[in-house]
C-alpha positions as CSV (number, residue, x, y, z in Angstrom):
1,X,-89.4,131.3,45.1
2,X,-92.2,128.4,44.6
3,X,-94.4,127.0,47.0
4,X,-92.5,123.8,47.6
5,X,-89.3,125.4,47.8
6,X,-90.5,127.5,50.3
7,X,-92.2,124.4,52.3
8,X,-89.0,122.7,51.7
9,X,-86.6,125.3,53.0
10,X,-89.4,125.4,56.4
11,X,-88.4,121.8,56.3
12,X,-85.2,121.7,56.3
13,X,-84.8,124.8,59.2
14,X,-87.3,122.5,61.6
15,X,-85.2,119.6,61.0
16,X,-81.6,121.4,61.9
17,X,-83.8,122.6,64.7
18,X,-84.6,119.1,65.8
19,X,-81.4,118.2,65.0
20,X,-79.6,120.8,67.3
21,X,-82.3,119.8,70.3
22,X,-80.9,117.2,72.5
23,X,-82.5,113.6,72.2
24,X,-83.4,113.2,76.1
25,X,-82.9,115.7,78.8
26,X,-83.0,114.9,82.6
27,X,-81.6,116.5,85.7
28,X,-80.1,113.5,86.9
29,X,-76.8,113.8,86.7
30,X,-74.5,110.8,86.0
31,X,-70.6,109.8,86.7
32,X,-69.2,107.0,84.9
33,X,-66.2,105.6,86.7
34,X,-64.0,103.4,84.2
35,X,-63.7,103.9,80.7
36,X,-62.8,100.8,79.2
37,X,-64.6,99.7,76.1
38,X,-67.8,98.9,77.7
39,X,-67.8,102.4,80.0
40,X,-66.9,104.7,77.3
41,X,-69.8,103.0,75.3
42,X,-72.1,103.1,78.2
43,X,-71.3,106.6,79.1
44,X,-71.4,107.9,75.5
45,X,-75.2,106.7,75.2
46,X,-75.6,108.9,78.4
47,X,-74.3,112.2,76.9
48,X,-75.9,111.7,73.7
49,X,-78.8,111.5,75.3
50,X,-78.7,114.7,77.1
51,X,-77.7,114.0,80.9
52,X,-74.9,115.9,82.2
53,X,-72.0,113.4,82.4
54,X,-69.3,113.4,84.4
55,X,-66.2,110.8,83.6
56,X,-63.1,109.2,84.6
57,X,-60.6,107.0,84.4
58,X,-57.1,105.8,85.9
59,X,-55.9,106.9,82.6
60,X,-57.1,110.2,81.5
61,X,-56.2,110.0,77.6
62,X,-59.2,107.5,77.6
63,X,-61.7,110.2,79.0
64,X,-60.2,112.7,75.4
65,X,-63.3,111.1,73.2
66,X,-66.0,111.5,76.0
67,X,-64.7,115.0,76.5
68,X,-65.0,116.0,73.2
69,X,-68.0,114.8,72.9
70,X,-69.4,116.4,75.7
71,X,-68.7,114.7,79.1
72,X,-67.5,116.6,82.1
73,X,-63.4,114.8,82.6
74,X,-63.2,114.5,86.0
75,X,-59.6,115.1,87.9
76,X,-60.6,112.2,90.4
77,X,-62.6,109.4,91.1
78,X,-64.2,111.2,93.9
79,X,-64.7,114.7,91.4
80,X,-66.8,112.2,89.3
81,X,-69.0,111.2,92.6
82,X,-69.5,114.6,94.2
83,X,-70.5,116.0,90.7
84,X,-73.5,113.1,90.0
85,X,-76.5,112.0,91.8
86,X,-76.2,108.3,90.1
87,X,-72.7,106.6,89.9
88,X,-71.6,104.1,87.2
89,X,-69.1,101.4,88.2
90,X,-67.8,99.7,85.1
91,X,-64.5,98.6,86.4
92,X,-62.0,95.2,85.9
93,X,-63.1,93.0,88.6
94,X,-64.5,93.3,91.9
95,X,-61.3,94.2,93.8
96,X,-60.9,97.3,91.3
97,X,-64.3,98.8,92.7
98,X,-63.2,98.4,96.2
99,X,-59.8,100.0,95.6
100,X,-62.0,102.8,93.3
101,X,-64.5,103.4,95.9
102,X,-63.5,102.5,99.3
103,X,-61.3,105.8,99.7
104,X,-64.6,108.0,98.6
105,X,-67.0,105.9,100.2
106,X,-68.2,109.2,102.4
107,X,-68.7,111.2,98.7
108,X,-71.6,107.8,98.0
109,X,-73.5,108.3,100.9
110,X,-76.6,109.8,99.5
111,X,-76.3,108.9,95.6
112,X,-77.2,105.8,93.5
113,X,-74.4,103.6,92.6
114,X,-74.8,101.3,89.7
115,X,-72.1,98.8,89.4
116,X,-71.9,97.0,85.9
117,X,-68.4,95.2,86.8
118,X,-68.8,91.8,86.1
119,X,-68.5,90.0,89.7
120,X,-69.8,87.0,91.6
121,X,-73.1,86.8,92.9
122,X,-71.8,86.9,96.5
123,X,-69.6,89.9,95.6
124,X,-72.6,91.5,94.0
125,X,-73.8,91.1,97.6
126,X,-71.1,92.3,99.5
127,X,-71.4,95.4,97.8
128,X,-74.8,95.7,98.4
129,X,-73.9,95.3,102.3
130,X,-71.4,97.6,101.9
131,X,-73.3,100.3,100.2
132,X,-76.5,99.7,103.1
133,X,-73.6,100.5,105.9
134,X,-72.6,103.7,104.1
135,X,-76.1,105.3,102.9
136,X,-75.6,104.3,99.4
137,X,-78.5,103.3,97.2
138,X,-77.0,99.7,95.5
139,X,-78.1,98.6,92.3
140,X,-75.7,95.7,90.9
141,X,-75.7,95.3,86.6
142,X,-75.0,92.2,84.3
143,X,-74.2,93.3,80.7
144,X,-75.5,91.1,78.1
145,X,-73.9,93.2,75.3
146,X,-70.6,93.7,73.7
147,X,-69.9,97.7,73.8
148,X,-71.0,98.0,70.0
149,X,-74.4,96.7,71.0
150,X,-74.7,99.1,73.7
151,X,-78.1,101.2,72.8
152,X,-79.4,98.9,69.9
153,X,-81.5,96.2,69.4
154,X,-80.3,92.8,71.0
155,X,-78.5,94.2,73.6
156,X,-79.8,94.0,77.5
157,X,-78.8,94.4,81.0
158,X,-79.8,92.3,84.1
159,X,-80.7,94.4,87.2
160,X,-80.8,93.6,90.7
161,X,-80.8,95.1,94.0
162,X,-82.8,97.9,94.8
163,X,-86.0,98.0,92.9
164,X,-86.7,101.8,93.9
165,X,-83.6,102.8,92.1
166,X,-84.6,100.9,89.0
167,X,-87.8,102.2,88.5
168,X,-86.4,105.8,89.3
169,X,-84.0,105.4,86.9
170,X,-85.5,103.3,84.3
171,X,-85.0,106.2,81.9
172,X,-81.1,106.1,82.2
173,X,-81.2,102.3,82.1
174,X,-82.9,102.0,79.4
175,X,-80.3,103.9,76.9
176,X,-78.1,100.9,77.0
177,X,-80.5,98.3,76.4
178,X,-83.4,96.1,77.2
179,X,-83.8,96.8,81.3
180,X,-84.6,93.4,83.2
181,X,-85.1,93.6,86.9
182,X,-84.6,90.3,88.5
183,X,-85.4,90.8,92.1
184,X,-84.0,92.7,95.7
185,X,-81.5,90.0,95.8
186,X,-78.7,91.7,94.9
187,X,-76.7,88.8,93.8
188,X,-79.2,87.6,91.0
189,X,-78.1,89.7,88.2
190,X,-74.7,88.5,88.1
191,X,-75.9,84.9,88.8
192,X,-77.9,85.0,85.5
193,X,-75.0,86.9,84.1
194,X,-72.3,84.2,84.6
195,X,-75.3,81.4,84.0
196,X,-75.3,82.6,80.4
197,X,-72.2,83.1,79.7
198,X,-71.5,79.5,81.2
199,X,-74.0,78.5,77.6
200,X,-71.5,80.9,75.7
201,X,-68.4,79.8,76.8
202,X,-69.1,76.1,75.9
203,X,-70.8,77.0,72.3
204,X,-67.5,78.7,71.6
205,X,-65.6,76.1,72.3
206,X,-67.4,73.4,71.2
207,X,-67.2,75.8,67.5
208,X,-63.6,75.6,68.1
209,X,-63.5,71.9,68.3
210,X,-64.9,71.3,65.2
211,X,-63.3,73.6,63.7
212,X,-60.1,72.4,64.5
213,X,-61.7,68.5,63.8
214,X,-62.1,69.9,59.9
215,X,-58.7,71.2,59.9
216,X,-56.8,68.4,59.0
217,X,-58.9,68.0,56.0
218,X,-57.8,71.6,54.7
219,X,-61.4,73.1,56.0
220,X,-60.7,76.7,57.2
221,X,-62.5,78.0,60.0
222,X,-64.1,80.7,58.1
223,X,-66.0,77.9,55.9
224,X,-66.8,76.0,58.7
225,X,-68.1,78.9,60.7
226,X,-70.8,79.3,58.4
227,X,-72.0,75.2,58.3
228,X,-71.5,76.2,62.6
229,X,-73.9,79.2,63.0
230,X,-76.8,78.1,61.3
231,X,-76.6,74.2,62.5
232,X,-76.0,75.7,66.1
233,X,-79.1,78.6,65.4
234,X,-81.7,75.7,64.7
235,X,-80.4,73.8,67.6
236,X,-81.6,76.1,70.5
237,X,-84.5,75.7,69.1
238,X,-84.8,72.8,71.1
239,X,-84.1,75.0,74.7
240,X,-88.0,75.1,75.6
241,X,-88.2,71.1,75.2
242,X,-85.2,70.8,77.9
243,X,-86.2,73.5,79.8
244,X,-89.7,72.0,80.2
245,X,-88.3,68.1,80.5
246,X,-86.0,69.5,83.5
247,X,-88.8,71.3,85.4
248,X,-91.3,68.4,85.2
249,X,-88.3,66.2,86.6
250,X,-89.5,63.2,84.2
251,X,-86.8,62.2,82.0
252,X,-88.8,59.2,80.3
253,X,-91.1,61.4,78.2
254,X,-91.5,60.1,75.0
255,X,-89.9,61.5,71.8
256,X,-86.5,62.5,73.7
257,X,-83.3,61.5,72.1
258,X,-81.9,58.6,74.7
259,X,-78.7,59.1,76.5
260,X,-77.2,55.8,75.1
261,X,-78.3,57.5,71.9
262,X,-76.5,60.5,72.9
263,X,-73.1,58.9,73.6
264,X,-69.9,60.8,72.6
265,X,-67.7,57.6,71.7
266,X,-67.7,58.4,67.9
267,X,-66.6,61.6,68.6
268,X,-64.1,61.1,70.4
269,X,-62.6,58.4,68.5
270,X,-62.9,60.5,65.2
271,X,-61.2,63.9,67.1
272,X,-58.2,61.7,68.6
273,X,-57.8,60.3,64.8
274,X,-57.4,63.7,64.1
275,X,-54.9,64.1,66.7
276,X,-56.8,67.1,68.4
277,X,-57.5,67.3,72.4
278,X,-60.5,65.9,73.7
279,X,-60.8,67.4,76.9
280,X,-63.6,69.2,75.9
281,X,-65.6,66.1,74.9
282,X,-64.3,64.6,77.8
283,X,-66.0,66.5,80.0
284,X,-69.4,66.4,78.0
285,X,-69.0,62.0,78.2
286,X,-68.6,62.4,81.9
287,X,-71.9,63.6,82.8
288,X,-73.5,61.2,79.7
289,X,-71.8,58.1,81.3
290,X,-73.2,58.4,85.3
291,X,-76.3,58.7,84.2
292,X,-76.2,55.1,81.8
293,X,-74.4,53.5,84.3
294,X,-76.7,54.0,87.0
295,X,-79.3,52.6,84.6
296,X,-80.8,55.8,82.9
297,X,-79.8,54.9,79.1
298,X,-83.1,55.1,78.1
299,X,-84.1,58.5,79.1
300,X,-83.5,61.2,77.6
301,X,-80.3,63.7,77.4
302,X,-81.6,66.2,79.3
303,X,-80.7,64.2,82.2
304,X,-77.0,65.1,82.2
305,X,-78.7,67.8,84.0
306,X,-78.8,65.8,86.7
307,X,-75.1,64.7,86.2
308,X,-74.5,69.1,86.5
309,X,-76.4,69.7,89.9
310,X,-75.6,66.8,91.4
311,X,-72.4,65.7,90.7
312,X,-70.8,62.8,92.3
């Protein structure tokens, strides 16, 4: 055998040595209660990456894939709990957390619960209140991630609550994305959460808009998704220029597209042409129009902020 067959097959044996080693290894052990899309992606980064894992669900055919993969299927909610030192909410809504946990609240006391269900900011402290009363550490988690991005680049989670459990389990946190803490106030996570998802929401259906303005002209959506996604790329460019328009609180800074400028009557005489709604325009003309009848039509767009936190 030749010298670099022999270093090759050394090689090759480290590597299915690496290979059979686990990735991470702690002995925190974790429970993930809800395996919906975004649980079983969240609790799959956590067995790949070593940790003992313990799952469930309402419905136990959706734990089959953690299972085989290595998770611990738990019978019961409260089998998950007693079996981990951190808990994992990642349930429907707020009410589905209380109906999860209020029965096993006495298994909590002690343990770290994480709760990744999308809720309120005054729900997120509820919970935290809740958890206080019962001797439960209470972090509260806002996803911003779709369950394919869970692990990879782009994808990141808002924190808040207790800043002990963060930095003790920074390690865990970090296997689902970019870990931000944003402060002891429970409530702030999901306050940024639902803040930027208020910016998606709108994007989307703004896309839709014009997408259904083309229409009529035998445009699919597919063309004019692409013409949409780089147009509305370059324009967040101009984010910072708002952002730092709005915290000086001077809206007559030069070199600031006007609000008369800004005006939505063209569209909205072009989309009812097309005979689409214009609800959505509507509602954009309605902050725009305040703001140049109280005699701002000079300033710049960024005042509609105004329009937003102050309405009438």
């Amino acid at each position: 055998m030749s010298i670099s067959v022999v270093r090759e097959t050394i090689s090759a044996r480290k590597r299915a040595g690496r290979n059979r080693r686990v990735t991470k290894h702690s002995d925190t052990k974790v429970a993930v209660l809800g395996l919906g899309a975004m649980g079983s992606a969240l609790a799959s980064a956590v067995v790949k990456a070593g940790y003992v894992t313990t799952v469930w669900n309402r419905s136990p055919r959706k734990a089959d894939a953690l299972g085989a993969e290595g998770a611990v299927v738990a019978a019961t909610a409260r089998d998950a709990v007693t079996a981990s030192d951190v808990v994992v909410a990642c349930l429907f809504d707020a009410a589905s957390v209380r109906e999860v946990l209020d029965p096993i609240a006495d298994s909590l006391a002690g343990r770290t619960l994480v709760n990744v269900t999308t809720t309120s900011p005054e729900a997120a402290r509820e919970f935290a209140s809740w958890a206080a009363e019962r001797g439960v550490v209470y972090l509260d988690g806002g996803i911003m991630a779709v369950p394919e991005m869970i692990g990879s680049p782009g994808s990141s989670v808002l924190y808040s609550g207790s800043e002990g459990a963060f930095e003790r389990h920074r390690p865990l946190l970090d296997l689902w994305g970019e870990s931000v803490y944003c402060g002891e106030d429970a409530g702030m996570a999901s306050l940024y959460d639902l803040a930027l998802l208020s910016g998606m929401y709108v994007m989307f259906a703004g896309f839709m808009h014009g997408a259904a303005m083309v229409a009529g002209a035998g445009v699919s959506a597919r063309e004019f998704a692409g013409r949409s996604a780089a147009w509305l790329r370059a324009m967040t460019e101009g984010f910072a220029g708002f952002a730092e328009v709005i915290d000086g609180g001077d809206y007559t800074v030069p070199g600031q597209q006007s609000l008369e400028f800004s005006s939505l009557d063209d569209l909205l005489t072009a989309s009812a042409a097309q005979g689409i709604s214009t609800e959505l325009l509507d509602a954009v003309q309605k902050l725009i129009q305040p703001q140049i009848d109280a005699g701002h039509g000079k300033e710049g767009f960024a005042r509609v902020f105004e329009s937003i936190k102050h309405p009438a």
